[in-house]
N, C-alpha and C positions, 0 to 999 in steps of 0.2 A: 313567651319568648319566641322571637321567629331568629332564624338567619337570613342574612341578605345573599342574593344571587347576581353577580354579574352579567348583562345583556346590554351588549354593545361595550358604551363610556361608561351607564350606571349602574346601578346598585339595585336592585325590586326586594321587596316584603311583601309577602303576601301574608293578607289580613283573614285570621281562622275563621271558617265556616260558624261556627258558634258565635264569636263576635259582632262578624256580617249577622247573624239570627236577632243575637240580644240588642244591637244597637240600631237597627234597622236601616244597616248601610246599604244605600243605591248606588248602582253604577253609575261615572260623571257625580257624583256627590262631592261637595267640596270638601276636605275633613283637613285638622291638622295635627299633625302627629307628633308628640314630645320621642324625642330617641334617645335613650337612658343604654349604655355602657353595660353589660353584667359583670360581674367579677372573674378573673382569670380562672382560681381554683375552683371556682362554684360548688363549694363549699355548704352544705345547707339548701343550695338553689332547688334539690329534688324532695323536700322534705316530705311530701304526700305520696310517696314511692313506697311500696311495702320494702321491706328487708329480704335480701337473699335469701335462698334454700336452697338444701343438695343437690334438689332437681338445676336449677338455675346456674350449679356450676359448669364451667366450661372442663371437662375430661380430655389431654391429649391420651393418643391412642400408640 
């Protein structure tokens, strides 16, 4: 999942290092890209995410 970044009129993505690795994207390469929506609550969307721990809570002071 990327976010888009406003520069100028349009919108940019940039395509993850890892990506560019595995699909062996060239610079000027023609590619076309499907742009799929994520869901609002993204819900499930982080599922490969460990579970919080104590350490991991936010403490105000």
């Amino acid at each position: 999942m990327v976010k888009p970044r406003k520069i100028g009129g349009s919108l940019v993505v940039t395509i993850p290092k890892e990506i560019v690795q595995k699909e062996r994207i060239k610079p000027g390469q023609p590619l076309i890209i499907q742009i799929k929506k994520s869901r609002a609550d993204f819900f499930g969307a982080l599922k490969e995410l460990p579970s919080f721990s104590k350490k991991d809570e936010f403490y105000e002071k």
